[in-house]
Backbone bond lengths (Angstrom), bond angles and torsions (degrees), N, CA, C in turn:
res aa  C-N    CA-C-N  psi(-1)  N-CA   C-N-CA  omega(-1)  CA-C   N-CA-C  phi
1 X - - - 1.456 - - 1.530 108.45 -
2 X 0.932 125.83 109.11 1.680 146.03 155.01 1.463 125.26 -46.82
3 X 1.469 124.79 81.91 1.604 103.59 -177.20 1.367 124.97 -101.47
4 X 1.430 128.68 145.99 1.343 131.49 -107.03 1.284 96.13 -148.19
5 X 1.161 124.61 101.61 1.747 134.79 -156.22 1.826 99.18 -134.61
6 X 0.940 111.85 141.19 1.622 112.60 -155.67 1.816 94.02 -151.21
7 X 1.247 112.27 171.99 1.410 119.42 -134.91 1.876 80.80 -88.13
8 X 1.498 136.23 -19.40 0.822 129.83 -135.30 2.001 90.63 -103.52
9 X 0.927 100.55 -29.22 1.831 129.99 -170.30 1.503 85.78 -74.73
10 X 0.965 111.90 -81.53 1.747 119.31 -169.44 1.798 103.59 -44.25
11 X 1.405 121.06 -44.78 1.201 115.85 167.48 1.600 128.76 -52.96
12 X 1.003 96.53 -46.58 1.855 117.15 -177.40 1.813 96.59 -55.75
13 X 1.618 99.93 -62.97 1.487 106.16 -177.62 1.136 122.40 -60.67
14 X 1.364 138.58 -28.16 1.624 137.60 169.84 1.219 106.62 -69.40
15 X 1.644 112.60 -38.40 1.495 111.86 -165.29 2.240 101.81 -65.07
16 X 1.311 105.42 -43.67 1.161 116.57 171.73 1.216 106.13 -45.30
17 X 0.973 128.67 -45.95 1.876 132.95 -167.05 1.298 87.87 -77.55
18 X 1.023 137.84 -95.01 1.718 130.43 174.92 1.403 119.72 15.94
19 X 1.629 102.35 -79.00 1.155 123.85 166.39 1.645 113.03 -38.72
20 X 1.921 129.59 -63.48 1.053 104.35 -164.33 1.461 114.96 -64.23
21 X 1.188 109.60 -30.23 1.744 118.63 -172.28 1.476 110.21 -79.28
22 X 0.868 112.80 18.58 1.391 110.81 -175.22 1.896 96.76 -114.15
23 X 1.723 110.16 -22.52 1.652 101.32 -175.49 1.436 86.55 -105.24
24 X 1.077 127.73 0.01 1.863 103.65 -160.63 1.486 131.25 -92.91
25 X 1.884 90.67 25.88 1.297 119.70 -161.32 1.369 101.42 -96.76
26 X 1.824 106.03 -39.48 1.637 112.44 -147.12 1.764 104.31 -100.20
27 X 1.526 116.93 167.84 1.084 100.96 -172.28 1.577 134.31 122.74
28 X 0.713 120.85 153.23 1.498 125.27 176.91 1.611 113.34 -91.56
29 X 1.701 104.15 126.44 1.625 106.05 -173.51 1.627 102.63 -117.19
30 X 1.421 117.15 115.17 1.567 122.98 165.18 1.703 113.21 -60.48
31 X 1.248 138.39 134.40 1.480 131.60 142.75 1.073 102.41 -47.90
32 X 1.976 100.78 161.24 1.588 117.65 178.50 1.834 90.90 -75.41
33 X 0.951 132.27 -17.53 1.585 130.01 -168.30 1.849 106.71 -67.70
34 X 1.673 95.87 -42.44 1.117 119.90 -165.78 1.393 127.12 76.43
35 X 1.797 128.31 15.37 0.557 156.48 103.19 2.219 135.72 17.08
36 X 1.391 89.25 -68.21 1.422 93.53 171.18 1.465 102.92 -146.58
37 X 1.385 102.66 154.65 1.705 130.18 168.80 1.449 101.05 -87.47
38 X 1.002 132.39 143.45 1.883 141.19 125.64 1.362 116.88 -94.30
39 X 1.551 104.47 125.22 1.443 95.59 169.18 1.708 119.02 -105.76
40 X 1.214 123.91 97.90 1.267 138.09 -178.21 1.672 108.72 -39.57
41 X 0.833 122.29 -3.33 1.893 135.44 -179.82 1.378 109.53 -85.06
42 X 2.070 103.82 -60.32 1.375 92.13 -162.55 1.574 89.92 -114.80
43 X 1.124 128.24 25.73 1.490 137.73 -171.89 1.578 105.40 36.08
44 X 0.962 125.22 50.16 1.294 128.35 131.78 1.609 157.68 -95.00
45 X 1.185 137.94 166.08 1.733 112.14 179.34 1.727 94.65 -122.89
46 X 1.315 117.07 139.74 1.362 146.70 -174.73 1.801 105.13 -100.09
47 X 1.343 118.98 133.74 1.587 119.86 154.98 1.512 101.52 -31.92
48 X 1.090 143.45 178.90 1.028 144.36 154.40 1.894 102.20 -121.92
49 X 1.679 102.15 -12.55 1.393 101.88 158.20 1.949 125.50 -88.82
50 X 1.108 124.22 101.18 1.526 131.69 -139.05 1.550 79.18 -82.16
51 X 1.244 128.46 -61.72 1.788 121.90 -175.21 1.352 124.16 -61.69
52 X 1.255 119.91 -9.24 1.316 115.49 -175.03 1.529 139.34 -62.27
53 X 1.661 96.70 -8.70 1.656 99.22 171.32 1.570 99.58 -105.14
54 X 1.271 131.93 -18.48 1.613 120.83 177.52 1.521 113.11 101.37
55 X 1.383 114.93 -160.99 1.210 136.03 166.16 1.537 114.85 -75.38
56 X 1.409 151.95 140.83 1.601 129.62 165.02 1.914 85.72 -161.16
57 X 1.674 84.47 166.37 1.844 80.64 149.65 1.262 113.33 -89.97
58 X 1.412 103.79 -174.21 1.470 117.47 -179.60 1.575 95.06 -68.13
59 X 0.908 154.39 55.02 1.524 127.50 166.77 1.802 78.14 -149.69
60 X 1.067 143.06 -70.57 1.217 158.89 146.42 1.654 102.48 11.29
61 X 1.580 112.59 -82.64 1.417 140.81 171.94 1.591 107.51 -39.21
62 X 1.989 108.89 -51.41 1.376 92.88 174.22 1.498 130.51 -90.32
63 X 1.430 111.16 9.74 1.493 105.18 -179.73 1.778 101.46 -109.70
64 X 1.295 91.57 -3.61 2.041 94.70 179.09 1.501 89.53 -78.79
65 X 1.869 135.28 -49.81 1.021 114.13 -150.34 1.528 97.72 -92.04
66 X 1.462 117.80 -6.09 1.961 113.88 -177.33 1.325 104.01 -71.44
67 X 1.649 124.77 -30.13 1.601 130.69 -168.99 1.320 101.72 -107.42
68 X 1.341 127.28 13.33 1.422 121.96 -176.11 1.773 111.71 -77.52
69 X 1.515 129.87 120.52 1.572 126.32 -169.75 1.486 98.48 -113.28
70 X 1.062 131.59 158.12 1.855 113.70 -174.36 1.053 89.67 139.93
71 X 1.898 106.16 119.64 1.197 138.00 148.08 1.806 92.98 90.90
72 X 1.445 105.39 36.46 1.806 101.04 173.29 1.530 112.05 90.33
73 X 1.472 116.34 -35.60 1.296 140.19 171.11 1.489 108.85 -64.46
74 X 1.829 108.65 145.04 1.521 115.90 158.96 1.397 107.00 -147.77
75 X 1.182 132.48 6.21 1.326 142.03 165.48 1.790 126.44 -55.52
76 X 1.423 113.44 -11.50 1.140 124.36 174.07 1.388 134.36 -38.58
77 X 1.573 124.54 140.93 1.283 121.26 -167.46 1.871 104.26 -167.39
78 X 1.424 99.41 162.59 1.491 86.08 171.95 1.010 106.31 -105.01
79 X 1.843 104.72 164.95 1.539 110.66 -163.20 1.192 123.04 -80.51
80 X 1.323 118.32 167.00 2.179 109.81 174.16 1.302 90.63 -55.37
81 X 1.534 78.12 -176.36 1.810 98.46 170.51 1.689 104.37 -83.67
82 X 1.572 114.95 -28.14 1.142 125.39 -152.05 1.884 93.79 -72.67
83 X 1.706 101.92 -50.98 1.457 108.70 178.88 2.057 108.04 -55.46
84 X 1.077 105.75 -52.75 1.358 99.41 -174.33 1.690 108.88 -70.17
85 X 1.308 127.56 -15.47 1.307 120.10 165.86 1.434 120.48 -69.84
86 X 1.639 124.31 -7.43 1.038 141.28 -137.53 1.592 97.20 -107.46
87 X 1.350 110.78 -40.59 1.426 131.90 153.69 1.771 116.31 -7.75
88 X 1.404 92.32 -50.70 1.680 96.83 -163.93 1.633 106.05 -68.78
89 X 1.427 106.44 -34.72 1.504 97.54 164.97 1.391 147.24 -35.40
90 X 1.614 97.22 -26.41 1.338 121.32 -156.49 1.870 103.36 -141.50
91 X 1.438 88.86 61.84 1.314 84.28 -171.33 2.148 100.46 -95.57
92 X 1.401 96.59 -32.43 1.708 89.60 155.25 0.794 136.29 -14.06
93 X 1.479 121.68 -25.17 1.570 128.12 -131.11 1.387 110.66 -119.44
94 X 1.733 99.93 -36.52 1.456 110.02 -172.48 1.469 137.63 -22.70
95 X 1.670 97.27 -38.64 1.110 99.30 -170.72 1.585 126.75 -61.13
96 X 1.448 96.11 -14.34 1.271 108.08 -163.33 1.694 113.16 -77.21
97 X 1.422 106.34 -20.76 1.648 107.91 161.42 1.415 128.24 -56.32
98 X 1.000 139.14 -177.36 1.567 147.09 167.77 1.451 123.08 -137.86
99 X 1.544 108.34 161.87 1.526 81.43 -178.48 1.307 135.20 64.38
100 X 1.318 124.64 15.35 1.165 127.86 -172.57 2.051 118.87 -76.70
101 X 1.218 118.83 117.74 1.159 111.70 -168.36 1.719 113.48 -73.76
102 X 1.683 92.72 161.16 1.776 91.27 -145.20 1.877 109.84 -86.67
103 X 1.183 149.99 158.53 0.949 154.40 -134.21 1.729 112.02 -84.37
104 X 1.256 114.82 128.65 1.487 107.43 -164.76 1.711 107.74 -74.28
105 X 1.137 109.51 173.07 1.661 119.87 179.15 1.611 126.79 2.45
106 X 1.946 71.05 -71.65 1.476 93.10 -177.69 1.923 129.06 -74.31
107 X 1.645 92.27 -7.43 1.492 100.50 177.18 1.619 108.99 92.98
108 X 1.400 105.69 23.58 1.348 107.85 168.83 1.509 105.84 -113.63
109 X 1.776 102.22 174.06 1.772 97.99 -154.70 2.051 82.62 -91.42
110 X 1.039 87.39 158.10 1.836 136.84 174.50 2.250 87.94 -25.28
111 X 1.363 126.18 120.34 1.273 126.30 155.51 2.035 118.40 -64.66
112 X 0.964 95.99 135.08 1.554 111.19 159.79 1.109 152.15 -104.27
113 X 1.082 152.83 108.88 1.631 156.22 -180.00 1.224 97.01 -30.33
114 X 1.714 124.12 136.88 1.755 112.17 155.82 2.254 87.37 -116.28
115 X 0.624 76.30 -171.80 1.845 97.84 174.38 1.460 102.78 -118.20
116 X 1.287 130.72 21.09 1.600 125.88 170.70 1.847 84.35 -97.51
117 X 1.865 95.55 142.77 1.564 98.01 -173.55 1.778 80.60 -123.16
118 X 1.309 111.15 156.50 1.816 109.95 144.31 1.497 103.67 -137.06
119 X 1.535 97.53 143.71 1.724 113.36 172.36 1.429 107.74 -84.79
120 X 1.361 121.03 115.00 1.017 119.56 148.17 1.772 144.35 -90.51
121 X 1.177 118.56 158.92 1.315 123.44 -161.08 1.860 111.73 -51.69
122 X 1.711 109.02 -64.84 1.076 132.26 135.94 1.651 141.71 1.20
123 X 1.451 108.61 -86.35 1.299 141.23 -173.83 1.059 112.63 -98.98
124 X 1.287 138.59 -38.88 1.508 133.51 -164.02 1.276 95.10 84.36
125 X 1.501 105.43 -148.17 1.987 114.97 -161.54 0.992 98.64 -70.96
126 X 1.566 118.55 143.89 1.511 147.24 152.24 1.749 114.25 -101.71
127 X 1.077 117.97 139.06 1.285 125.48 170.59 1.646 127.00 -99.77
128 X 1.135 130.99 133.61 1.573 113.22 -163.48 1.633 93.94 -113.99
129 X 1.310 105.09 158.33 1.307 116.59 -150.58 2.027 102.14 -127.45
130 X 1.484 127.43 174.77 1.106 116.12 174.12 1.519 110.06 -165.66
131 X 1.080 130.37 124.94 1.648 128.62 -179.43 1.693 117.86 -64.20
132 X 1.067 127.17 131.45 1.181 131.38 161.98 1.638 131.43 -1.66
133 X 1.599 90.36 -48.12 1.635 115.33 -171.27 1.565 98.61 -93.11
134 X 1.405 119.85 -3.07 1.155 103.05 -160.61 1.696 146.31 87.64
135 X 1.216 90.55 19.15 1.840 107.71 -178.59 1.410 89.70 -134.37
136 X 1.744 78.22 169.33 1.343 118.93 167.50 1.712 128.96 -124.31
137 X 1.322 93.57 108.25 2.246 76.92 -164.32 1.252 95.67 -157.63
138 X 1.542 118.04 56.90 1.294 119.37 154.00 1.269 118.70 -118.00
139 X 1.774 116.54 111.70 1.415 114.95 -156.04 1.573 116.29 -80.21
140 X 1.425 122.20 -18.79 0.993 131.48 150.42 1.226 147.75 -6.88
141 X 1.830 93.84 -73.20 1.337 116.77 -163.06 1.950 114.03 -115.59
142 X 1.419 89.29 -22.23 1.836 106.31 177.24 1.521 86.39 79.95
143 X 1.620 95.24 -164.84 1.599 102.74 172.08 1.475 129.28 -95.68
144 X 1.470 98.38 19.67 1.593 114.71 -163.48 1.234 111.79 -122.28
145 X 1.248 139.05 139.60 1.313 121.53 -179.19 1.702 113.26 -162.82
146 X 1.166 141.12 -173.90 1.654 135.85 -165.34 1.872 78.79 -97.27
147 X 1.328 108.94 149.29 2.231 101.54 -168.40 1.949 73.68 -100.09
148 X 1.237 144.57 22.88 1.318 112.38 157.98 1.681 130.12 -82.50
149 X 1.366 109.27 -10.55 1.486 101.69 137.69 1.213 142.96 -32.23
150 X 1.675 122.22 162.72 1.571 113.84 164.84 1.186 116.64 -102.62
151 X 1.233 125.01 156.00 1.344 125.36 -171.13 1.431 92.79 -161.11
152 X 1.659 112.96 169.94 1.788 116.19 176.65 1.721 96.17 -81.34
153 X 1.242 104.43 170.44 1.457 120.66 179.78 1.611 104.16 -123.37
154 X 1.081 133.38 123.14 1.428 124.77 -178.15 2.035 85.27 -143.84
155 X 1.654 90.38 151.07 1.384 123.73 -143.03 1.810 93.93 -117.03
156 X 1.534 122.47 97.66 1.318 116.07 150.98 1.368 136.68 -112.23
157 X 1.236 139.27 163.05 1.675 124.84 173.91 1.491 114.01 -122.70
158 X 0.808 98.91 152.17 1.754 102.35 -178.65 2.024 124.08 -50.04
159 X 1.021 130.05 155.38 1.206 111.13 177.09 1.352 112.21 58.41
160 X 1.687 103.21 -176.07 1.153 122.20 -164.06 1.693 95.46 -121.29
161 X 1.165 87.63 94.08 1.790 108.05 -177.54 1.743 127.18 -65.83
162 X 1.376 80.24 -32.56 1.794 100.68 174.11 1.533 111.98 -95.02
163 X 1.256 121.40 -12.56 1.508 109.40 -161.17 1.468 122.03 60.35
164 X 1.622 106.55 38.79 1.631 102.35 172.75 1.516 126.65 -72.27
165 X 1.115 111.98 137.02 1.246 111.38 173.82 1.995 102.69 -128.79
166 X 1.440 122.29 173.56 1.422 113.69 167.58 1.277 85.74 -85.98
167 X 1.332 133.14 -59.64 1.654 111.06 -161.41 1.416 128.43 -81.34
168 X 1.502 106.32 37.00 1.136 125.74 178.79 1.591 89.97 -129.00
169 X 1.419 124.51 43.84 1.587 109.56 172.17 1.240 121.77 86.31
170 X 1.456 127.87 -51.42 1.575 142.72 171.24 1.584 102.47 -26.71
171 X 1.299 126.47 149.35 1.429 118.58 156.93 1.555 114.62 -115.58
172 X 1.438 128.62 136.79 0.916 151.26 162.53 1.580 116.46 -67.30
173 X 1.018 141.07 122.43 1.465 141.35 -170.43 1.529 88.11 -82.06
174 X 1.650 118.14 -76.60 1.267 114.51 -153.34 1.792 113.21 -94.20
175 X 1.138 114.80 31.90 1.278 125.83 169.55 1.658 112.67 -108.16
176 X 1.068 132.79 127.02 1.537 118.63 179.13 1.545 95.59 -107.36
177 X 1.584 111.00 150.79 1.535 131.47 -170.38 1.873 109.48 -42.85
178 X 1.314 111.10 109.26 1.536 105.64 -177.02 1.522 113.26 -49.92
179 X 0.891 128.49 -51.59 1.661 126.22 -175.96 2.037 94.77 -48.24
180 X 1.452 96.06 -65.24 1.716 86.35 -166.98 1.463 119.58 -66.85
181 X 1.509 116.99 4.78 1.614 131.62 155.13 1.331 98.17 -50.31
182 X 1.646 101.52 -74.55 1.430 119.01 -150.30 1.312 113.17 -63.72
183 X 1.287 118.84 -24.82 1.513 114.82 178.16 1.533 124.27 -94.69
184 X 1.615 103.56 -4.46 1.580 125.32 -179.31 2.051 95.24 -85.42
185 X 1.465 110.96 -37.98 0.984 99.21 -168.81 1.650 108.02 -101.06
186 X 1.289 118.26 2.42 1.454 107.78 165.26 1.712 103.24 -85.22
187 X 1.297 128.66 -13.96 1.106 133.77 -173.74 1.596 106.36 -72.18
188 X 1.827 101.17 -40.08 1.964 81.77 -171.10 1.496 102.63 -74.47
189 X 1.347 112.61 -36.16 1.417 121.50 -171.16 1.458 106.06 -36.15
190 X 1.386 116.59 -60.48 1.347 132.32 -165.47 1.760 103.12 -60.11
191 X 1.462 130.74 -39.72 0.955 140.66 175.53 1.301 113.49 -51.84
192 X 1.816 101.01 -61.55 1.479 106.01 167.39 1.273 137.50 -38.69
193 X 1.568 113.32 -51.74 1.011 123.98 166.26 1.823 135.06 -63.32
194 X 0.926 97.11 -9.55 2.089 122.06 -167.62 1.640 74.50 -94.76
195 X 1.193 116.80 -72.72 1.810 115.48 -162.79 1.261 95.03 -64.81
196 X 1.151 150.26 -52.17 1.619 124.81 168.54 1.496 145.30 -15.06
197 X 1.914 83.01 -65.75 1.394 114.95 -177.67 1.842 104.52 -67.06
198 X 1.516 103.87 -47.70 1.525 98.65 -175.81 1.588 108.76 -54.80
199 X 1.036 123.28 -50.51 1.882 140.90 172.77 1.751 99.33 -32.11
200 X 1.577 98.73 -37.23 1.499 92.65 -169.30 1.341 111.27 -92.58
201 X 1.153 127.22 5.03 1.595 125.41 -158.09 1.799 77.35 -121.60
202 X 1.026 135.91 -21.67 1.143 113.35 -164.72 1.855 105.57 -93.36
């Protein structure tokens, strides 16, 4: 048996390779510990435990996550608003958290502390806030608010603290394994091409 690869196959298949390496960058990466997230977007690493600081106010939330030590780490802090808005990108990903606290009243996901402050003219400090999923859609309150409320406290650090990579073990939610890309997509190609060729012989 003779197998029979033609200029058009080899195109399809590089172009595929392109393609996987071109996503297998973006995304949210779990440790093998399971332990911590990196998010390759806003280059930061996330608890990968989402409940673990609780309910607090903003003043509460930010001195739990400034003194927070865990997992070898003491660099901890809460995130902007900008990083926790950043979330929505990567909503694929979710699964990969734990612990995730359960949906308020109205059936929206769990509010968050960010560490973005604004002074206002008025009021003095405002605290800006961010949903789980990554929005903002409480018409109420805006994204600003007095931080003596409660809200969850969730704990990130700058960079990539672990050195995650996926091919260093990490798992990627919305990336699927490059090899089993590459061999899924030399497979249709090859199909394609067999049903061509038969079309042509007939």
């Amino acid at each position: 048996m003779r197998l029979v690869f033609n200029k058009s196959l080899a195109a399809v298949s590089v172009a595929a390779l392109f393609v996987i390496n071109g996503h297998a960058n973006a995304g949210l990466i779990k440790s093998t510990d399971g332990n911590l997230i990196y998010d390759d977007v806003s280059n930061i690493t996330w608890l990968a435990d989402v409940g673990t600081g609780g309910r607090m106010t903003w003043h509460e939330g930010k001195n739990w996550a400034d003194s927070l030590v865990t997992f070898t780490f003491s660099d901890w802090r809460l995130a902007t608003k900008g990083e926790g808005l950043a979330l929505q990108s990567s909503s694929a990903d979710f699964g990969l958290f734990t612990h995730i606290p359960s949906l308020d009243v109205q059936g929206r996901t769990p509010q968050f502390w960010s560490s973005t402050t604004i002074n206002t003219p008025t009021n003095g400090v405002k605290t800006s806030w961010f949903r789980f999923d990554g929005t903002l859609n409480d018409p109420l309150s805006g994204d600003v608010i007095p931080g003596n409320g409660k809200k969850y406290a969730w704990a990130v650090t700058s960079g990539n603290i672990a050195g995650l990579k996926s091919s260093d073990g990490g798992v990627d939610a919305t990336v699927p394994e490059p090899a089993t890309m590459a061999i899924f997509s030399l497979g249709l190609a090859g199909l394609a091409y067999r049903r061509k060729k038969l079309k042509a012989e007939k």
